[in-house]
C-alpha positions as CSV (number, residue, x, y, z in Angstrom):
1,X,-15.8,-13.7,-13.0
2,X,-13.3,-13.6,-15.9
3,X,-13.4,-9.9,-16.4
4,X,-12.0,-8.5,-13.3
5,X,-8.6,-8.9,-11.5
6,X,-8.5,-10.6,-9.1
7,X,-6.3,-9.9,-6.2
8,X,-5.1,-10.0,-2.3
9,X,-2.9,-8.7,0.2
10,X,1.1,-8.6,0.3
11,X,0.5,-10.9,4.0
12,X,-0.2,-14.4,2.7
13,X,3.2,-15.5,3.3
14,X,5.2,-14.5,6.5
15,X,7.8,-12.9,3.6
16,X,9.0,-9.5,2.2
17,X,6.3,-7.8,-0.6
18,X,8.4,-9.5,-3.7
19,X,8.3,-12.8,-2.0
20,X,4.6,-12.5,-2.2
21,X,4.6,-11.4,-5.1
22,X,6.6,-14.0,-6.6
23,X,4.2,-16.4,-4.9
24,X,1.1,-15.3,-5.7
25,X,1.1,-14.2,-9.2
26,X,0.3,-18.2,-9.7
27,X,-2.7,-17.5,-8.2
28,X,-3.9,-13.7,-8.7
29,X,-4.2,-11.0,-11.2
30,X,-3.2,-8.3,-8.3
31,X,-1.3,-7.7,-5.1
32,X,-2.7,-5.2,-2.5
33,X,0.9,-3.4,-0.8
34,X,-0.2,-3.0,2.7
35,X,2.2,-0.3,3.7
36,X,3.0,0.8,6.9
37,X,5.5,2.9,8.6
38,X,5.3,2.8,12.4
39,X,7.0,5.7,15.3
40,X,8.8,2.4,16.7
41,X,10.7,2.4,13.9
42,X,9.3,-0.5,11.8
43,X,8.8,0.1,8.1
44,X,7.6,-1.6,5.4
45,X,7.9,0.8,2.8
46,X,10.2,-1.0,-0.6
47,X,13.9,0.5,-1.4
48,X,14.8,0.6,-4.6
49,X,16.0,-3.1,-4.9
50,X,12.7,-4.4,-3.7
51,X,10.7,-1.8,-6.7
52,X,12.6,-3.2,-9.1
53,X,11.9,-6.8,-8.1
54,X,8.3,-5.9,-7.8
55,X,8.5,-4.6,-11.3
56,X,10.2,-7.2,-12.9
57,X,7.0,-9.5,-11.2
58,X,4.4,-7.1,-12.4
59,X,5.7,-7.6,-16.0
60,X,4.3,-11.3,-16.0
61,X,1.4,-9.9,-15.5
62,X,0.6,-9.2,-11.6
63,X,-0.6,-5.6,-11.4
64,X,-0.6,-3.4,-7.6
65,X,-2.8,-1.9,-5.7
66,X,-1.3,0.2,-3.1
67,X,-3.3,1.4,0.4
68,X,-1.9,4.5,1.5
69,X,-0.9,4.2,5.1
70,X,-2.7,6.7,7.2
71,X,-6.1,8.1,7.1
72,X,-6.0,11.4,4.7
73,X,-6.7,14.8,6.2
74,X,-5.2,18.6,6.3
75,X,-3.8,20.7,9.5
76,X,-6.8,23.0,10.8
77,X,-5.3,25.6,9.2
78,X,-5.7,23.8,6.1
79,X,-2.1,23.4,5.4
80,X,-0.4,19.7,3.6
81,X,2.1,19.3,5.7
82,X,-0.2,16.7,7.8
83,X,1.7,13.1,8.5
84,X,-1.0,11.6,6.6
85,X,-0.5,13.2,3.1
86,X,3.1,13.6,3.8
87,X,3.2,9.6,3.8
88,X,1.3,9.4,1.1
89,X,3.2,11.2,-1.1
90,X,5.9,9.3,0.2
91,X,4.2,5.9,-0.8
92,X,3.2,7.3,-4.0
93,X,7.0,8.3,-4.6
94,X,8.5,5.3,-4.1
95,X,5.7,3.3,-5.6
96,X,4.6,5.2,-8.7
97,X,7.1,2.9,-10.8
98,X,5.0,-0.2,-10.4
99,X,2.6,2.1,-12.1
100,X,-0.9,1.0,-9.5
101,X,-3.5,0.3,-10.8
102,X,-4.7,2.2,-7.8
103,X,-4.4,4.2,-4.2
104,X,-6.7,2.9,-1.6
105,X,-6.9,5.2,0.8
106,X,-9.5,6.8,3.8
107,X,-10.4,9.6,4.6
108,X,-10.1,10.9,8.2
109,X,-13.7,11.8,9.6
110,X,-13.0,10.9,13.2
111,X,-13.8,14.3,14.9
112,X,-16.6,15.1,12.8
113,X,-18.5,12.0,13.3
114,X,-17.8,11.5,17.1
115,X,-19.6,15.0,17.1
116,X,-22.2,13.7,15.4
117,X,-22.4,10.4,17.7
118,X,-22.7,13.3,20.6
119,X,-25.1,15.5,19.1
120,X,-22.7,18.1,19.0
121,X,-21.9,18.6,15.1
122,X,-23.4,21.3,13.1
123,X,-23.6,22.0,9.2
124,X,-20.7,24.4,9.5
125,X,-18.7,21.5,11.1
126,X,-19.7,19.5,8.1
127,X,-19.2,21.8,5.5
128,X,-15.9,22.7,6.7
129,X,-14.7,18.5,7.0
130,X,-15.8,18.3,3.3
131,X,-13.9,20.9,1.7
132,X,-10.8,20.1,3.8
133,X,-11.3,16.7,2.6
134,X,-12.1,17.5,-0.9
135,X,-9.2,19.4,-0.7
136,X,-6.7,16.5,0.7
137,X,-7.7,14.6,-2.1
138,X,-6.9,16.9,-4.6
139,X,-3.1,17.0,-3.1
140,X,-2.8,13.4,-3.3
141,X,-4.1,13.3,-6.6
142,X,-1.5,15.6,-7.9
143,X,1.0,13.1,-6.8
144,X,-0.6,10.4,-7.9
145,X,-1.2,11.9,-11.3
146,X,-4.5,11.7,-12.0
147,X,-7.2,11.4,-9.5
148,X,-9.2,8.7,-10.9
149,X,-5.9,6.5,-9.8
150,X,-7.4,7.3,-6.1
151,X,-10.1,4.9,-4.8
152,X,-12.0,6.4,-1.2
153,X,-13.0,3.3,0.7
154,X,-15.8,3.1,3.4
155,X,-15.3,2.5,6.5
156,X,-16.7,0.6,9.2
157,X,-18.5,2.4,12.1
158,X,-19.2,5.8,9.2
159,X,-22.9,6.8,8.5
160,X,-23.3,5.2,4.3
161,X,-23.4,8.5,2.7
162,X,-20.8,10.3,5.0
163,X,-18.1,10.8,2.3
164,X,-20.5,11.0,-0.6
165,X,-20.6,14.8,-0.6
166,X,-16.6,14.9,-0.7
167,X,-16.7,12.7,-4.0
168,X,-19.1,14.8,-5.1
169,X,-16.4,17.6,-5.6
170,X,-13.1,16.0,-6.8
171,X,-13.1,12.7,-9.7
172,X,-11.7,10.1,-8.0
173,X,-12.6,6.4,-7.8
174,X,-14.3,4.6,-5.1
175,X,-12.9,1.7,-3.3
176,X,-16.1,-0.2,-2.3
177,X,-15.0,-2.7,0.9
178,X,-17.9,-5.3,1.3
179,X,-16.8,-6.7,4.4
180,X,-17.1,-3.3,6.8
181,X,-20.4,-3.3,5.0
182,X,-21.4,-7.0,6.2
183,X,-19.9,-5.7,9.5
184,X,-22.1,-3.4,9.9
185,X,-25.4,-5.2,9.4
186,X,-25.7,-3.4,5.8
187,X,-26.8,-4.9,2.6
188,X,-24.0,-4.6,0.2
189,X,-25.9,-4.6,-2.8
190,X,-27.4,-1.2,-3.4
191,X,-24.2,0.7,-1.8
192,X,-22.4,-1.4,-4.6
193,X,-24.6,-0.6,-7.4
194,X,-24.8,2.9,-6.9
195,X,-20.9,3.0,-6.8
196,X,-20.5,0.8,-9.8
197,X,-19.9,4.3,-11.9
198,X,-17.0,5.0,-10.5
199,X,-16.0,1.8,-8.9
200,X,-12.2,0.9,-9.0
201,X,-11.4,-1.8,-6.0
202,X,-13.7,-4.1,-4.3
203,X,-12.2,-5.5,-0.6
204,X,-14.0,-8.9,0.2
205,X,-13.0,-10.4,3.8
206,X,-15.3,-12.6,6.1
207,X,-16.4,-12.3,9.1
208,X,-15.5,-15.1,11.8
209,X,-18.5,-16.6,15.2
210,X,-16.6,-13.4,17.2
211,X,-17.3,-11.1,14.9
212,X,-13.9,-10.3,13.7
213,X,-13.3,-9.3,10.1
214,X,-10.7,-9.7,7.4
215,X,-10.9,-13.3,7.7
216,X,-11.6,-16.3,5.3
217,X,-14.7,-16.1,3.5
218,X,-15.4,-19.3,4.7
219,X,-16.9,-17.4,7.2
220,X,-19.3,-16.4,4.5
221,X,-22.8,-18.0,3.9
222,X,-23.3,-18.7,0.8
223,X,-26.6,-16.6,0.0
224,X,-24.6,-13.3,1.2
225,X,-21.4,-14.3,-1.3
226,X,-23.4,-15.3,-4.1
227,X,-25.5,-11.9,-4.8
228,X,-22.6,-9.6,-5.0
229,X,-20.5,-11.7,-6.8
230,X,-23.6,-11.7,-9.3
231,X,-24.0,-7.9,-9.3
232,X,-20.2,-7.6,-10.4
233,X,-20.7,-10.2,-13.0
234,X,-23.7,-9.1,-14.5
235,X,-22.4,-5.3,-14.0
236,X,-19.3,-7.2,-16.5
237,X,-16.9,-5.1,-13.7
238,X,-13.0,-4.6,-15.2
239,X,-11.8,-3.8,-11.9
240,X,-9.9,-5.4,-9.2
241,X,-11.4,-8.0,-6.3
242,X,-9.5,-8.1,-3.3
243,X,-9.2,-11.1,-1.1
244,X,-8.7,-8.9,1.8
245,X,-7.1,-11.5,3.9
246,X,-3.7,-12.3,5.9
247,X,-2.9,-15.8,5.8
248,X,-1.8,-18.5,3.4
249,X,-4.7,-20.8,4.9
250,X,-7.2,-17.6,5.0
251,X,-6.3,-16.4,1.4
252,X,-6.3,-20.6,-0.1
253,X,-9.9,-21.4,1.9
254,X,-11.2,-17.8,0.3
255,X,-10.2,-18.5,-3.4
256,X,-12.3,-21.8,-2.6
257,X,-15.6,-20.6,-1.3
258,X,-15.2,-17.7,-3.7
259,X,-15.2,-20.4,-6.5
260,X,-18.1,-22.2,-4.8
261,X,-20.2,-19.2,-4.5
262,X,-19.6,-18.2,-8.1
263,X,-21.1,-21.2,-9.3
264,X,-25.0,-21.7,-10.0
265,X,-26.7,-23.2,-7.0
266,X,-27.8,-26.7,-7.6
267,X,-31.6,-27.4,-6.5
């Protein structure tokens, strides 16, 4: 597994995002800013004191992922000025320094699919989600610079192919999370393989006895792990792999059975 990056989240330790940083770039390739900013007033988002510091870690060589805090999507009339993409653009502004290797972000399909979970959507409806979507990305890759630095990331509870027509129609990476795939009774592998092409980020997370996920991939049997860490290794992938976890314990017990289920099984 020497050719990708590997990475987690900016909540291992109960600490500010250069803390983390600092602590885990003895540990990891990457750092995954989880980014929030919240109507109560709590904010996450780094001044300029806190960029610098995360610069002056990322030139020991810790690189950044960022996930863009709300799901993207236009106005109905089509117009930008939507919180979503006027937070991102925010988080793209304060963070473009750190120079990302990329943007997670989703894209928000809510009303279109609980139409289709009603039997109420229609091609038109469709149709008209794509293009608006198509279209959110392509404000968000202006921003960012180049759309390629934008990975879409599947979602848990989303039909498989439900935002494969939108990357049809705008460049951008793909941000392949395994764990909302597991969550969702889906074999991993061939959604993985046929993103492999365009694939950027890979979130990994377990799933704990009540069914909750971003947790340790202790979680994880062994004969689930296994396979799509040897799809990425035999697909020689460059990219980054997330520990998608929150936890000092959660991230330290991951890195463990990630090591385990990387090695050749033993008869």
């Amino acid at each position: 597994m020497t050719s990708l990056r590997l990475g987690t989240t900016s909540y291992i330790l109960p600490a500010g995002l250069a803390d983390n940083a600092r602590y885990l770039r003895d540990y990891a390739q990457d750092m995954e800013l989880v980014l929030f900013d919240l109507p109560d007033g709590q904010c996450n988002y780094p001044d300029a004191a806190e960029a610098a510091a995360l610069r002056a870690v990322g030139e020991q060589g810790l690189s950044y992922t960022v996930h863009l805090p709300l799901d993207l999507r236009l106005w109905a009339d089509g117009s930008a000025t939507h919180p979503s993409l006027a937070q991102a653009r925010r988080v793209i502004e304060l963070t473009g320094g750190l120079q990302p290797w990329a943007y997670v972000l989703h894209l928000d399909g809510r009303e279109l699919l609980a139409a289709q979970r009603t039997g109420q959507a229609t091609a038109a409806m469709a149709v008209a989600w794509q293009a608006q979507a198509a279209r959110a990305l392509e404000f968000a890759a202006d921003w960012a610079g180049e759309p390629e630095r934008l990975a879409v990331e599947n979602l848990e509870g989303y039909p498989l192919d439900f935002i494969l027509p939108v990357l049809e129609r705008v460049p951008v990476s793909r941000c392949v999370d395994i764990g909302h795939l597991w969550r969702d009774g889906h074999d991993p592998l061939p959604y993985l393989r046929a993103a492999l092409p365009r694939l950027r980020v890979v979130h990994l997370h377990g799933l704990n006895a009540e069914g909750r996920d971003h947790q340790s991939l202790v979680h994880q049997p062994r004969e689930q792990l296994a396979p799509v860490l040897a799809l990425l290794r035999e697909a020689e992938y460059r990219g980054v792999l997330t520990l998608e976890v929150f936890g000092e314990a959660d991230f330290h017990s991951s890195l463990a059975a990630l090591a385990a289920a990387a090695q050749p099984e033993i008869p």
